[in-house]
C-alpha positions in Angstrom: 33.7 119.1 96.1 33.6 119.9 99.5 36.4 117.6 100.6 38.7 119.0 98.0 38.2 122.5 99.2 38.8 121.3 102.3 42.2 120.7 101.8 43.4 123.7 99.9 45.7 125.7 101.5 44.5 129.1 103.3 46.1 132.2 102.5 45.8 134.8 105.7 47.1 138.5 105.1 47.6 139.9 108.3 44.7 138.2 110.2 45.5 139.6 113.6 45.5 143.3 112.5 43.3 145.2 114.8 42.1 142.9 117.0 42.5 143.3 120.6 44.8 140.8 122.7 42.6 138.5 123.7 41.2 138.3 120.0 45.0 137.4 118.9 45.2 134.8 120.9 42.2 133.4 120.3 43.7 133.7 116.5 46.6 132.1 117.2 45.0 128.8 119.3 42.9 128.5 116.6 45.9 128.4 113.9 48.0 126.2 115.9 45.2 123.8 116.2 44.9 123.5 112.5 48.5 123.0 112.4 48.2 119.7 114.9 45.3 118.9 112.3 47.7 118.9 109.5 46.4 122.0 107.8 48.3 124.4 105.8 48.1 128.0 106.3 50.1 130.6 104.7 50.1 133.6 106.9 51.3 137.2 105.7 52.5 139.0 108.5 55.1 141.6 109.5 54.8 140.9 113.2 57.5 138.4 114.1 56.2 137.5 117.3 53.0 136.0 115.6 55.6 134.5 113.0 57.5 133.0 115.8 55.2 131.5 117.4 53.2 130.1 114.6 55.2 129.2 111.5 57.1 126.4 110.5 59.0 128.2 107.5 59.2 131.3 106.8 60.3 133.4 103.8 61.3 136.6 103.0 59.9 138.6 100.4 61.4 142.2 98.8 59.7 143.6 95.9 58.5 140.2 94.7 61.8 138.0 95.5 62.5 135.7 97.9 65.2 136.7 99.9 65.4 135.0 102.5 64.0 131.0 103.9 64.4 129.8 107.0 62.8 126.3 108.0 62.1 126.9 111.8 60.3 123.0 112.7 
């Protein structure tokens, strides 16, 4: 069971709100090394430097529609 949760996506909402620099950065080494690893991660976010530096597509959503997707890798 363990190895099947294993793989399941992970769903992040805002992960690097109110933490301090180094504590963002520490976030974000830590998401880009389960990235190399082949994880997924689906991050909600509305700071577009983390989304910049982290994702590989990102999408747009208003009011429950996509409005926008934009494959960045």
């Amino acid at each position: 069971m363990s190895m099947v949760l294993r793989d399941i996506p992970k769903l992040m909402d805002e992960p690097m709100n109110g933490l301090d620099n180094q504590g963002v950065q520490d976030m974000r080494e830590l998401f880009l090394k389960l990235k190399e690893e082949g994880k997924t991660i689906i991050l909600a976010s509305h700071n577009r430097e983390d989304i910049a530096v982290l994702c590989d597509t990102v999408v747009e959503i208003d009011h429950g529609r996509i409005i926008k997707e934009e494959h960045t890798a």
